[in-house]
ZADO-1210 file (C-alpha; in nm, 4 decimals, padded with zeros to 6 digits):
<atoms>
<atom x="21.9809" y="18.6883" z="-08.3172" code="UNK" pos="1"/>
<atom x="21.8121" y="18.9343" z="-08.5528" code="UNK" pos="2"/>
<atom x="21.9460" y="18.8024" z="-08.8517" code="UNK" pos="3"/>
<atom x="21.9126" y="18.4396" z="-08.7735" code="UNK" pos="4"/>
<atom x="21.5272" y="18.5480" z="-08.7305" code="UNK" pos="5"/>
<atom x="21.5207" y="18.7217" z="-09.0548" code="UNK" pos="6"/>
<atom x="21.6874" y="18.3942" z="-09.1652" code="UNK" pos="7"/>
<atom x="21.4056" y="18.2046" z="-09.0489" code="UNK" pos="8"/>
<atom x="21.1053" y="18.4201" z="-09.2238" code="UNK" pos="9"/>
<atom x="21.3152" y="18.4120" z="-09.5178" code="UNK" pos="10"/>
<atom x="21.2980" y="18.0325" z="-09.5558" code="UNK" pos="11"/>
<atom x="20.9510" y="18.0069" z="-09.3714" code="UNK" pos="12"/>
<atom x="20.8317" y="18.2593" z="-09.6717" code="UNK" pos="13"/>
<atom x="20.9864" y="18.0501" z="-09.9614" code="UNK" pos="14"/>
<atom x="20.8957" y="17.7459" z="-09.7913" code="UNK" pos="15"/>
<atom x="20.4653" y="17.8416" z="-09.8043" code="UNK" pos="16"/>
<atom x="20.5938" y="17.9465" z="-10.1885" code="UNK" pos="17"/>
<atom x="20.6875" y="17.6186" z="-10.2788" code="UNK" pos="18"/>
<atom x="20.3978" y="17.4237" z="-10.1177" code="UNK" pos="19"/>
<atom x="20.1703" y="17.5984" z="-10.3376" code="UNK" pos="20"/>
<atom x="20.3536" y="17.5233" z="-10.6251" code="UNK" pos="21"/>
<atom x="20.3737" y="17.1876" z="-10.5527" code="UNK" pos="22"/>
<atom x="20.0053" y="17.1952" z="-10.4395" code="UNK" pos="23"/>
<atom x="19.9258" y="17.3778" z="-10.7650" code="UNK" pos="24"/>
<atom x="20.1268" y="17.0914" z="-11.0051" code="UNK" pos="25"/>
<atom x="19.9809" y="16.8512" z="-10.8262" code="UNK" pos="26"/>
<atom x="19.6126" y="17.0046" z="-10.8926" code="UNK" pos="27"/>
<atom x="19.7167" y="17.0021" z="-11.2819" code="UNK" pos="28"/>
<atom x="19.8572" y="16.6817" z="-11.3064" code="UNK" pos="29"/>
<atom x="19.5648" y="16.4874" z="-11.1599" code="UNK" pos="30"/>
<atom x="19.3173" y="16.7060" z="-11.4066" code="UNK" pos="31"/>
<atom x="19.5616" y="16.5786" z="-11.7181" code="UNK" pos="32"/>
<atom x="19.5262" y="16.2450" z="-11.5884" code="UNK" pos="33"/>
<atom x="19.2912" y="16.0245" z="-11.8207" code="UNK" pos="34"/>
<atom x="19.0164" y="15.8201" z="-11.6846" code="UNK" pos="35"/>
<atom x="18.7563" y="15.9267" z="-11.4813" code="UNK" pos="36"/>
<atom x="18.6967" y="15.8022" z="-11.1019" code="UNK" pos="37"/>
<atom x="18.3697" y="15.6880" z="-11.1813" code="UNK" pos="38"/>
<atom x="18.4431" y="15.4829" z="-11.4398" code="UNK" pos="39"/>
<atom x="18.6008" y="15.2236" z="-11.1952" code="UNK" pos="40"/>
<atom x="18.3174" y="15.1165" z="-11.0458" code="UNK" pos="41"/>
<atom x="17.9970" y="15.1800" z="-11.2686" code="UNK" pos="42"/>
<atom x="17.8547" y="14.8871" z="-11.4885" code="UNK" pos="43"/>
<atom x="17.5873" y="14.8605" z="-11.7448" code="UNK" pos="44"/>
<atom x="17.3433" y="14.9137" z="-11.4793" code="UNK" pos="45"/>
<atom x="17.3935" y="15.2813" z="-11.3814" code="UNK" pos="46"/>
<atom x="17.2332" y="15.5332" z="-11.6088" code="UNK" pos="47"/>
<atom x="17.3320" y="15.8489" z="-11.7043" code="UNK" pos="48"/>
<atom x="17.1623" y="16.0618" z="-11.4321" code="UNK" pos="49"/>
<atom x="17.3050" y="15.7974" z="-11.1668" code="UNK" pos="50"/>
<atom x="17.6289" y="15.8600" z="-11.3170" code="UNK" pos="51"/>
<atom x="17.5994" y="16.2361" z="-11.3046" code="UNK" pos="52"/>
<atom x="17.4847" y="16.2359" z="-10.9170" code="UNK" pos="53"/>
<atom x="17.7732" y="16.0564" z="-10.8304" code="UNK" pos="54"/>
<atom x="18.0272" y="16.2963" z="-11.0077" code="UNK" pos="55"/>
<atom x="17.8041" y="16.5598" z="-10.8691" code="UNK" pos="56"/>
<atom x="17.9028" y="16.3997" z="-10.4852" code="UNK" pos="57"/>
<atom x="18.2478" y="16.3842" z="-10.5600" code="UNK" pos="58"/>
<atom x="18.2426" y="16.7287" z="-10.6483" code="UNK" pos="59"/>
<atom x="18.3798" y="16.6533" z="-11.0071" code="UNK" pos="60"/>
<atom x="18.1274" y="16.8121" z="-11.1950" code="UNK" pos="61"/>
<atom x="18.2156" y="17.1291" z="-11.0078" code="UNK" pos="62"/>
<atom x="18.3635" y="17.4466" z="-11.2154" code="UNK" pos="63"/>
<atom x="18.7537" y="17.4147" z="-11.2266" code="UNK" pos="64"/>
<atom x="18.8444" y="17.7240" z="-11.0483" code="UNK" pos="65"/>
<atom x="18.6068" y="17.5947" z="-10.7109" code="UNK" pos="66"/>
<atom x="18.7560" y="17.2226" z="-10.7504" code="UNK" pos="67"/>
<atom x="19.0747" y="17.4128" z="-10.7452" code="UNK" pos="68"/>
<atom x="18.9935" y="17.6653" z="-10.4581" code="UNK" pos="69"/>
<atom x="18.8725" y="17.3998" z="-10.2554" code="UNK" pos="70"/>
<atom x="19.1715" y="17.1480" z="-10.3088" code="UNK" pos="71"/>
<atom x="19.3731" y="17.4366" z="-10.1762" code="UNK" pos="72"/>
<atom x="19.2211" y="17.5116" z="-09.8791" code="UNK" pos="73"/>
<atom x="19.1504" y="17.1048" z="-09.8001" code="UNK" pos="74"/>
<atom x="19.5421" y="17.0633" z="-09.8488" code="UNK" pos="75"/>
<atom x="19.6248" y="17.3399" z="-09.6000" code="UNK" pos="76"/>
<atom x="19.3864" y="17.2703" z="-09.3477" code="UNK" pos="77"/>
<atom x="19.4919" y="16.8935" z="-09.4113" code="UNK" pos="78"/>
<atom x="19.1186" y="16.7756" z="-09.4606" code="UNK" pos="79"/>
<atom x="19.1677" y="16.5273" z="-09.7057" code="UNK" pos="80"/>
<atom x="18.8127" y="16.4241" z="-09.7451" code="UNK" pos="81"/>
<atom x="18.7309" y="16.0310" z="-09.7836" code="UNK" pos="82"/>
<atom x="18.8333" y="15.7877" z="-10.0350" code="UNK" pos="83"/>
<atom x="18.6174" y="15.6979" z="-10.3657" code="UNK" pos="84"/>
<atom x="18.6934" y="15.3497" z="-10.2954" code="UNK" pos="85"/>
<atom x="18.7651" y="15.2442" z="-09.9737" code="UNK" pos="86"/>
<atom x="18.4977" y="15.3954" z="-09.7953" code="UNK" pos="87"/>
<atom x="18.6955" y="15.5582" z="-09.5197" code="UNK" pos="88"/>
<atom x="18.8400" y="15.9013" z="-09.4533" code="UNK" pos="89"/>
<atom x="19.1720" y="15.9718" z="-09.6306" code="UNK" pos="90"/>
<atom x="19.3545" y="16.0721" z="-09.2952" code="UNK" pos="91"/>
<atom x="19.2756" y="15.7362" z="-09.1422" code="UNK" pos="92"/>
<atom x="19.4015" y="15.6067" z="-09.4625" code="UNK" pos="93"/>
<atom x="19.7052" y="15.7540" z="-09.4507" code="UNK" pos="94"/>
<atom x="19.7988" y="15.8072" z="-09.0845" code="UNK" pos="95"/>
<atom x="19.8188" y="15.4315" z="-09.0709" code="UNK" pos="96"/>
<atom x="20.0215" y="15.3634" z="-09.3992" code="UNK" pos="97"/>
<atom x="20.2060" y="15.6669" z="-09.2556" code="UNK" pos="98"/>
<atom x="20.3472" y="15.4526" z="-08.9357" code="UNK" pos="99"/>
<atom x="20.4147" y="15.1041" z="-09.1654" code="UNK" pos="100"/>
<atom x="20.6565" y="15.3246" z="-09.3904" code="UNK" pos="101"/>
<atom x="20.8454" y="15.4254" z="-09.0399" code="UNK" pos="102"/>
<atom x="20.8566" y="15.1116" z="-08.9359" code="UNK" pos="103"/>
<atom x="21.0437" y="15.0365" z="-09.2233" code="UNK" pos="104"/>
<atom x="21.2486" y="15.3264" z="-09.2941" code="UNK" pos="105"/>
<atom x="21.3517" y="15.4192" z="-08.8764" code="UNK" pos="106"/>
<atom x="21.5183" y="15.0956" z="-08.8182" code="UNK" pos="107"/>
<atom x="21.7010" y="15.0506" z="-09.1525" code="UNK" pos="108"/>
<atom x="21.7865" y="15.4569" z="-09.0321" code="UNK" pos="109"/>
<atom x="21.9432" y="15.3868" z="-08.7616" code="UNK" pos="110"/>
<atom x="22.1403" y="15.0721" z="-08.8548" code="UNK" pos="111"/>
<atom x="22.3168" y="15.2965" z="-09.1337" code="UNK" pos="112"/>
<atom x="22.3888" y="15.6157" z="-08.9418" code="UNK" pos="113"/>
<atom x="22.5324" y="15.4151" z="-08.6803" code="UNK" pos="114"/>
<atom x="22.7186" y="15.1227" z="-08.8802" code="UNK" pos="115"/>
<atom x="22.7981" y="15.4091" z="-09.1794" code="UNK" pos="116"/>
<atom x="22.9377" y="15.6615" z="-08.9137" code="UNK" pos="117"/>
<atom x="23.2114" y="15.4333" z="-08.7880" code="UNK" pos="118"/>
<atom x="23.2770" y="15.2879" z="-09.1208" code="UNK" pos="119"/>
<atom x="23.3486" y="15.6078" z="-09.2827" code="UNK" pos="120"/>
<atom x="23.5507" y="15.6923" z="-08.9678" code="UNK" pos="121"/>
<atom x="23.7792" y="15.4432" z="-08.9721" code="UNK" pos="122"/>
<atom x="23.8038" y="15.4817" z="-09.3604" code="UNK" pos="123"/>
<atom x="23.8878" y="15.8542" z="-09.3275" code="UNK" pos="124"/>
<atom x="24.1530" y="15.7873" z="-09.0736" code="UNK" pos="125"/>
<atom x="24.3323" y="15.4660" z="-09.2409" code="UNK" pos="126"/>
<atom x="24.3566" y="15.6329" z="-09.6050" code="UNK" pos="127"/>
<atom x="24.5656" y="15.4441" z="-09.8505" code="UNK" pos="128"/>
<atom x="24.4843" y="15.1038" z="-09.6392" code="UNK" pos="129"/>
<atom x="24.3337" y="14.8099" z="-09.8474" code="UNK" pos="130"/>
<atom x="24.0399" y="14.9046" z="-09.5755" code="UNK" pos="131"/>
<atom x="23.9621" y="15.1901" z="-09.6854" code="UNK" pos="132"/>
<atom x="23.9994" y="15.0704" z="-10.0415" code="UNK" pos="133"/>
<atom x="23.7604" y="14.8504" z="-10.0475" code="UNK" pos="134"/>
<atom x="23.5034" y="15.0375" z="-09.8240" code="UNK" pos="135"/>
<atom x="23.4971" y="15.2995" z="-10.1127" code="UNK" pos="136"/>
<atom x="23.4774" y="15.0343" z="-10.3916" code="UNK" pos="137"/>
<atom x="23.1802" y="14.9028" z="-10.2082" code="UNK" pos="138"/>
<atom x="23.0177" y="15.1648" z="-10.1456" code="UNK" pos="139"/>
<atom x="23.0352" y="15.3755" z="-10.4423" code="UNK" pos="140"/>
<atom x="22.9219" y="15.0188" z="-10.6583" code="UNK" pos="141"/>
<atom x="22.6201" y="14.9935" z="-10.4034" code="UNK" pos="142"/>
<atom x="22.5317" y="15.3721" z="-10.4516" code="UNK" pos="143"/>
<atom x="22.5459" y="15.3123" z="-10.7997" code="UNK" pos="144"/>
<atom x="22.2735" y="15.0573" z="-10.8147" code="UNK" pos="145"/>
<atom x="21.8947" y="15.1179" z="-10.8030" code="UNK" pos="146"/>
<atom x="21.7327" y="14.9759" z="-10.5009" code="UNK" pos="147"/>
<atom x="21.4799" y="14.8196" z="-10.6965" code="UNK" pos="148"/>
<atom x="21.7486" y="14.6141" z="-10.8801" code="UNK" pos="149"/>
<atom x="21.8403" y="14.5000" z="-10.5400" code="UNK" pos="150"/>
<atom x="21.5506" y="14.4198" z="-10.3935" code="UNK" pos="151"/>
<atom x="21.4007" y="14.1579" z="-10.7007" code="UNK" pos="152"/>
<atom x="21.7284" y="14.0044" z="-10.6515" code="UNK" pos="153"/>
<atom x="21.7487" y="13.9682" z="-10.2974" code="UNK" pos="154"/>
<atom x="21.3841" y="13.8453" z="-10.2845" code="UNK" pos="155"/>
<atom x="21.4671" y="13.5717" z="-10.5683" code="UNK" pos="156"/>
<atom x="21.7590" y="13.4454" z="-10.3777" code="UNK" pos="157"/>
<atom x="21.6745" y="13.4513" z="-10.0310" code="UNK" pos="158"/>
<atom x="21.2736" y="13.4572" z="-10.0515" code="UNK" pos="159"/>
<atom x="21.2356" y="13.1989" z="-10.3306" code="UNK" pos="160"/>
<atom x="21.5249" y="12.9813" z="-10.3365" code="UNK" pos="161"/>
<atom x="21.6516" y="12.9887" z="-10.0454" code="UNK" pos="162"/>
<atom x="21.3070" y="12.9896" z="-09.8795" code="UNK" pos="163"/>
<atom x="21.5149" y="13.2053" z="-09.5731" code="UNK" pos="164"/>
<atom x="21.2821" y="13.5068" z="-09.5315" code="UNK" pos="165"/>
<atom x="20.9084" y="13.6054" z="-09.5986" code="UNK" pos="166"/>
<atom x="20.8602" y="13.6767" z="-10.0171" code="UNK" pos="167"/>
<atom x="20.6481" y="14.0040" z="-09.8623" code="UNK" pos="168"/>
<atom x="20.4470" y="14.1896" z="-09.6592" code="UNK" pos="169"/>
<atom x="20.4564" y="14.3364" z="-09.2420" code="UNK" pos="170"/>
<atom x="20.3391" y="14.0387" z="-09.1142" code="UNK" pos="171"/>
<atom x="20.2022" y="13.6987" z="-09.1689" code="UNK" pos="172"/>
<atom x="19.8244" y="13.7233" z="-09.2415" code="UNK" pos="173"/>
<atom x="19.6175" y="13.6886" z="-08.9566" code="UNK" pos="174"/>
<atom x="19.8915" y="13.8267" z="-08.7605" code="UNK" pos="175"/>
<atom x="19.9522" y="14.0758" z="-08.4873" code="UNK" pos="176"/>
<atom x="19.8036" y="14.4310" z="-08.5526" code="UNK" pos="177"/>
<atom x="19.8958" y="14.7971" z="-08.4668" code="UNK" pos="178"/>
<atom x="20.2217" y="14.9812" z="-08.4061" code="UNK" pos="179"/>
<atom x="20.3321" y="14.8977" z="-08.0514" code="UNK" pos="180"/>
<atom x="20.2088" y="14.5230" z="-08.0834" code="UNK" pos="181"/>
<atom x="20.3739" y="14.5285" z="-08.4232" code="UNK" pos="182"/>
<atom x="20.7311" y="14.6891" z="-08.3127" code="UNK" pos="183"/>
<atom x="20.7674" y="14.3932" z="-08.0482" code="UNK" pos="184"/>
<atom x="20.6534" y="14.0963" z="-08.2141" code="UNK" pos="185"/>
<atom x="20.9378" y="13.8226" z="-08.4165" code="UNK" pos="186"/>
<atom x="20.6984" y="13.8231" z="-08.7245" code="UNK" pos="187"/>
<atom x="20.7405" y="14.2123" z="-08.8391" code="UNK" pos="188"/>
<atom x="21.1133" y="14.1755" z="-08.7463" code="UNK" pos="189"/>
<atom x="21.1695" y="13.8264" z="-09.0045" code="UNK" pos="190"/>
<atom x="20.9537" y="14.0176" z="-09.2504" code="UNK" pos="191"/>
<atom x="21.1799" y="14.3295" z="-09.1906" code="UNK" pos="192"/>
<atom x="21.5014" y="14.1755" z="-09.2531" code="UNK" pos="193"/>
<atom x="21.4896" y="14.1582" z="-09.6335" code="UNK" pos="194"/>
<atom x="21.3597" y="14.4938" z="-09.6991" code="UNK" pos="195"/>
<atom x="21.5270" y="14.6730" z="-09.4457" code="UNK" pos="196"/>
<atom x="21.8744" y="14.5222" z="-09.5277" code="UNK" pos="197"/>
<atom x="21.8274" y="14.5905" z="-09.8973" code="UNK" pos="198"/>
<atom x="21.7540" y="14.9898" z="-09.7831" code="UNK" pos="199"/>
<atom x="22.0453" y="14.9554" z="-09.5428" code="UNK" pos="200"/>
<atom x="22.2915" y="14.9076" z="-09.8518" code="UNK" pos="201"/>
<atom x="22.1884" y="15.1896" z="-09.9946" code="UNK" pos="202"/>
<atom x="22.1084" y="15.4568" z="-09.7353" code="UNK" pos="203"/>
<atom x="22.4881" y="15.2986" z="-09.5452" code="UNK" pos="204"/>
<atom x="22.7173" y="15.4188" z="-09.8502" code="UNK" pos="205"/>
<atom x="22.6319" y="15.8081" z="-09.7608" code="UNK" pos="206"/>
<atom x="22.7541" y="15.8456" z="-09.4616" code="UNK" pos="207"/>
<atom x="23.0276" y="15.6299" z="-09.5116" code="UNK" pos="208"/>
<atom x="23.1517" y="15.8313" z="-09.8293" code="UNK" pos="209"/>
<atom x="23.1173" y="16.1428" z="-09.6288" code="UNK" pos="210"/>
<atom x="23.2347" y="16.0569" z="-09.2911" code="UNK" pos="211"/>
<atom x="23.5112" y="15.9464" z="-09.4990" code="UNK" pos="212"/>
<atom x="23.5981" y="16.2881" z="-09.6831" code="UNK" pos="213"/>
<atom x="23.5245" y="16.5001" z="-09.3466" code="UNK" pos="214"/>
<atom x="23.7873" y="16.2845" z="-09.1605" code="UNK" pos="215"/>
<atom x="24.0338" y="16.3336" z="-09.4096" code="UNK" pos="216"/>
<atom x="23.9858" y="16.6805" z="-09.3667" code="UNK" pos="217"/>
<atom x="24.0465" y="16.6883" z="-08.9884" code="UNK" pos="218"/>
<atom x="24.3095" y="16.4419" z="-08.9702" code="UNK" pos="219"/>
<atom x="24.5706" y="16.7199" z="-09.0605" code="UNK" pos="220"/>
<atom x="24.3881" y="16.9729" z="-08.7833" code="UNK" pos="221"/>
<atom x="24.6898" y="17.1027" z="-08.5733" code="UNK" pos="222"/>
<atom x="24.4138" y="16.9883" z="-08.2337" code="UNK" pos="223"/>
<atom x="24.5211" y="16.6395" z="-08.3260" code="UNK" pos="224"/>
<atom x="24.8887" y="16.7094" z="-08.2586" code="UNK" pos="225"/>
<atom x="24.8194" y="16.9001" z="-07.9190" code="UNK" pos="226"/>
<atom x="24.6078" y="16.6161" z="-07.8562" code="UNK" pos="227"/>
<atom x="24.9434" y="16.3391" z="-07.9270" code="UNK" pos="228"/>
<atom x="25.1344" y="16.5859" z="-07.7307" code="UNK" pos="229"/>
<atom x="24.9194" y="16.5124" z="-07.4233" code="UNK" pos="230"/>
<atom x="24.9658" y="16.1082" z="-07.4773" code="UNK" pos="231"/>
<atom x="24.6190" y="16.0530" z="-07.5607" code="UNK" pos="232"/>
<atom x="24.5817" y="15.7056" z="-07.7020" code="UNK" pos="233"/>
<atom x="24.4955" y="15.6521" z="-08.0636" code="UNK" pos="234"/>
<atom x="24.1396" y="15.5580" z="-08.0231" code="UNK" pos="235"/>
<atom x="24.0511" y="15.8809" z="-07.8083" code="UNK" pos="236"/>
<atom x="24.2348" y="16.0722" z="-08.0871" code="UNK" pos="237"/>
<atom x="24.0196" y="15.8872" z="-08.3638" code="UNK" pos="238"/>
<atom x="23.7405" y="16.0191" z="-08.1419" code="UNK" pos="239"/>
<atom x="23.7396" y="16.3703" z="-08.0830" code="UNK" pos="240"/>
<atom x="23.8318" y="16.3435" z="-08.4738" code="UNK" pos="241"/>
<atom x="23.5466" y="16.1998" z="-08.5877" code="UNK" pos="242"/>
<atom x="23.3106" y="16.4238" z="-08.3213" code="UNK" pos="243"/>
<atom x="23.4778" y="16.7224" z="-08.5039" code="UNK" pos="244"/>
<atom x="23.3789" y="16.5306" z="-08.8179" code="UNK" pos="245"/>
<atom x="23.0127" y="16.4476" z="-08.7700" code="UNK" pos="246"/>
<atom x="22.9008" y="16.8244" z="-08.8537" code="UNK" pos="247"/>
<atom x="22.8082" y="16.7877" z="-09.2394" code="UNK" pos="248"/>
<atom x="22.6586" y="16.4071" z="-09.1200" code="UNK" pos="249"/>
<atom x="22.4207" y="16.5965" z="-08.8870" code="UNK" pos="250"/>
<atom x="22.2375" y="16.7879" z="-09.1832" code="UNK" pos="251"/>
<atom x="22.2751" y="16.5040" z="-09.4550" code="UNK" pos="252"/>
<atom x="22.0836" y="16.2967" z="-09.2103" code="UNK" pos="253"/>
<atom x="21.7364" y="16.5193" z="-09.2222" code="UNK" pos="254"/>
<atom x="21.7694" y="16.5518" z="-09.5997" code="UNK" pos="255"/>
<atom x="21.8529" y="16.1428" z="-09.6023" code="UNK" pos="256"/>
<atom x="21.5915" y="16.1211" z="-09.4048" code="UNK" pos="257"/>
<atom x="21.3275" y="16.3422" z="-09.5742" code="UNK" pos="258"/>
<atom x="21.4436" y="16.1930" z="-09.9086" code="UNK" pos="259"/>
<atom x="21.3323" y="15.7960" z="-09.7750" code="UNK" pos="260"/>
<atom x="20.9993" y="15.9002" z="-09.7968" code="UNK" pos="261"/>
<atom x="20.9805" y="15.9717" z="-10.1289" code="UNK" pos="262"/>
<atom x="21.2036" y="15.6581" z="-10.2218" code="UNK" pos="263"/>
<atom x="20.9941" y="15.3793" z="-10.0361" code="UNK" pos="264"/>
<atom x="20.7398" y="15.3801" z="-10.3574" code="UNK" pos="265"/>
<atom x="20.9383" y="15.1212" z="-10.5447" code="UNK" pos="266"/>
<atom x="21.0904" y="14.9094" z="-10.2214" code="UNK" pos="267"/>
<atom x="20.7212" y="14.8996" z="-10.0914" code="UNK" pos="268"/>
<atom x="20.5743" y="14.8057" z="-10.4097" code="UNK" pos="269"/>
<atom x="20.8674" y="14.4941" z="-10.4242" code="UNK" pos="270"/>
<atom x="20.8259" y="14.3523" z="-10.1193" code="UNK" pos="271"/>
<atom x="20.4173" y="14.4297" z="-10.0894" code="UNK" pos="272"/>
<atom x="20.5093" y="14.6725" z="-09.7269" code="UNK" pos="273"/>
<atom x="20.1738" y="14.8225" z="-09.6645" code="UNK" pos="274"/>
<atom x="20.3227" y="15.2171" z="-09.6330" code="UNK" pos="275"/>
<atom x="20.2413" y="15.5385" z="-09.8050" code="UNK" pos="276"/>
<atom x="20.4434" y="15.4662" z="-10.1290" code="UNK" pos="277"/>
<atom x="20.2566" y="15.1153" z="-10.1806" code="UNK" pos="278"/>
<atom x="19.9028" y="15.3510" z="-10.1011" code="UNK" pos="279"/>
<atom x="19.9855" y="15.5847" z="-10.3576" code="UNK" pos="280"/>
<atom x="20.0669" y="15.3406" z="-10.6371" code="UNK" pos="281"/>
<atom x="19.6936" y="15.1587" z="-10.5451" code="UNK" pos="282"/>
<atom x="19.5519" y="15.5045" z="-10.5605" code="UNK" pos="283"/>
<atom x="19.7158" y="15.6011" z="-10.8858" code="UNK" pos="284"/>
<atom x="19.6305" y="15.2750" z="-11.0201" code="UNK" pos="285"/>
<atom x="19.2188" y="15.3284" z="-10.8722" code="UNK" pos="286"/>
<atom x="19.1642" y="15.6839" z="-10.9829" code="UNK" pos="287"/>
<atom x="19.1268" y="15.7315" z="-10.5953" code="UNK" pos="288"/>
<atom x="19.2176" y="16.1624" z="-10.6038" code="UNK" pos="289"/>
<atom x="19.1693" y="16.2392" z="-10.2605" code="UNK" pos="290"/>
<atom x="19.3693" y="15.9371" z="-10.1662" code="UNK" pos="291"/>
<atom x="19.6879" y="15.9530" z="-10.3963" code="UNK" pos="292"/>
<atom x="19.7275" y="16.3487" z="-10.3318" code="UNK" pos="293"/>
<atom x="19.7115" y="16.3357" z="-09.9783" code="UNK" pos="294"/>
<atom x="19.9741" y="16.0636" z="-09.9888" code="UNK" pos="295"/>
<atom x="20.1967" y="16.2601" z="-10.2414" code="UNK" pos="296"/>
<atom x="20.1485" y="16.6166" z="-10.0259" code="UNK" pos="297"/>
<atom x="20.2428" y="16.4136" z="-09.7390" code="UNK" pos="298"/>
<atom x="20.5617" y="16.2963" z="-09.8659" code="UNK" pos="299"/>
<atom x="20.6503" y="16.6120" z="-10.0330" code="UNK" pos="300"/>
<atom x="20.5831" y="16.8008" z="-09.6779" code="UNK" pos="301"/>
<atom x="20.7734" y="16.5548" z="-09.5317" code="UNK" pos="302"/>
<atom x="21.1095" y="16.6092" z="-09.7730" code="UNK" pos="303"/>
<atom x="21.1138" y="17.0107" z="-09.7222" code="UNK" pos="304"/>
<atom x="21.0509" y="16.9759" z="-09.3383" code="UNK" pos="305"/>
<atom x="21.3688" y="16.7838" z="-09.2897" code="UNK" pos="306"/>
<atom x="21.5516" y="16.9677" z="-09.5392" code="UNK" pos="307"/>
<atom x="21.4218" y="17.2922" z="-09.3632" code="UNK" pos="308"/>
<atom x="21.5265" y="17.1190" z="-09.0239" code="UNK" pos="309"/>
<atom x="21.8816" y="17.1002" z="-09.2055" code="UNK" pos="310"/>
<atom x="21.9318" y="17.4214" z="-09.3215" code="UNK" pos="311"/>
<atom x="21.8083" y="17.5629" z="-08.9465" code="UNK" pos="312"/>
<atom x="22.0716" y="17.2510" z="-08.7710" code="UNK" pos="313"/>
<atom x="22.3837" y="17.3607" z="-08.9692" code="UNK" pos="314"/>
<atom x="22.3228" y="17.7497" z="-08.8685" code="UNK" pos="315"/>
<atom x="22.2540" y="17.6964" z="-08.4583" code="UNK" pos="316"/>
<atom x="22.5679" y="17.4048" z="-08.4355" code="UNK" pos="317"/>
<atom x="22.8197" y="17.5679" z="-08.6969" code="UNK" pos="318"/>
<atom x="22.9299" y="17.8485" z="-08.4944" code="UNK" pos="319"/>
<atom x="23.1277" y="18.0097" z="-08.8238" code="UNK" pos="320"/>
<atom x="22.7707" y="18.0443" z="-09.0263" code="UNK" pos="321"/>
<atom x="22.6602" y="18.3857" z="-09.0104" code="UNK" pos="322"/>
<atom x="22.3581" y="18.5358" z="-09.1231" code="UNK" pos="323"/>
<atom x="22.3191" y="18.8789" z="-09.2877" code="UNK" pos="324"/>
</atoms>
């Protein structure tokens, strides 16, 4: 128990080491960027002094080493200020954007856990059949291309020629609005589809590829032949196989998981989904600071909490992982 608690503080530790680093690039990058916030929305009309008062309120006339003090402490207390542009505070901003992204990314997460878990199980167990053949073939070529590839394809062929599915967006304008009245209305779920089946051929092919290679690797487990010797039926053997299996899926699924927030950016962008990767490319695009780092700190927290959640998962249900 001691060590596992070491363990912890150990990874607790490195994990406060790497946000600031991560806060601290982040800090340099937007200073390097060129343009100034101000610039966005001045005109011939604003003077000098007018233009100086309002850098002055956005605290970027401010020495570098305060901007950067105070960034730090905003980004740890999570007081992300208000936006330059939109006129609202930056948590509001992003706590929404924050629940379109999952109601993208949870269903299209379940769908290939599920569908990729017995895929890759029945792969694993028939090897050398043409199913398993062609499961890999598939899923290896759709692992191979970029998302974004699919996605302008899909929407040409089903959005604009085939006129099946919504071109874009959540929901039809002047639709329904928040999450619950969202989640249970036919309009998010048609303007779902497209989107969440083009992430579903993607995020499918890992657990299928490694459902695959665990089952191979208990298929010869000498259980399996006590388990014959009892006359157990095929599909209970398959089974307790692939439950003996699922151990390295439970871990790739937080890092999978933590990893489809950081890889929404260009699939929101595509198909105009009003989440935190769209927000940040509108930010980006705007000069809007306090906007595009809280959505890129978000996101970032978000990838080492699940992969933190991983590392702690594969220690407490692996009972052969020790810790020194």
């Amino acid at each position: 128990m001691n060590g596992f608690r070491n363990y912890v503080l150990r990874r607790l530790m490195l994990l406060a080491f790497v946000i600031w680093c991560i806060l601290t690039i982040m800090f340099a990058l937007f200073q390097l960027l060129p343009g100034d916030p101000t610039m966005m929305f001045i005109d011939s009309n604003f003077s000098q002094d007018m233009i100086d008062r309002q850098k002055a309120l956005w605290g970027l006339s401010d020495p570098l080493w305060l901007r950067y003090v105070r960034y730090l402490w905003n980004m740890l207390t999570f007081d992300f200020g208000r936006s330059f542009f939109q006129s609202e505070p930056v948590s509001e901003i992003i706590g929404s954007k924050i629940s379109n992204t999952c109601l993208m990314i949870v269903p299209a997460l379940i769908v290939s856990i599920v569908f990729g878990t017995w895929i890759g199980a029945v792969a694993g167990w028939k090897r050398g059949s043409a199913f398993e053949h062609a499961t890999v073939g598939i899923s290896l070529f759709l692992h191979s291309v970029p998302s974004f590839f699919v996605g302008i394809l899909a929407l040409m062929v089903f959005s604009y020629q085939l006129r099946w599915l919504p071109p874009g967006g959540m929901v039809s304008p002047g639709g329904v609005e928040g999450f619950w009245p969202t989640l249970t209305s036919q309009d998010y779920w048609m303007h779902l589809l497209l989107p969440g089946l083009v992430l579903v051929s993607r995020e499918i092919t890992g657990p299928i590829l490694l459902l695959r290679s665990s089952m191979l690797e208990v298929k010869g487990s000498d259980f399996l032949d006590i388990l014959r010797a009892k006359g157990l039926p095929e599909s209970g053997i398959v089974m307790h196989a692939t439950r003996n299996a699922l151990l390295p899926l439970v871990t790739y699924i937080a890092v999978m998981t933590g990893a489809l927030f950081q890889g929404q950016v260009l699939l929101e962008t595509i198909f105009a989904w009003p989440g935190i990767g769209r927000e940040l490319v509108h930010s980006l695009g705007d000069l809007d600071y306090p906007v595009a780092q809280a959505a890129l700190y978000v996101m970032a927290l978000a990838t080492l909490a699940f992969n933190f959640v991983a590392d702690l998962l594969y220690g407490l249900i692996d009972p052969r992982v020790t810790y020194a």
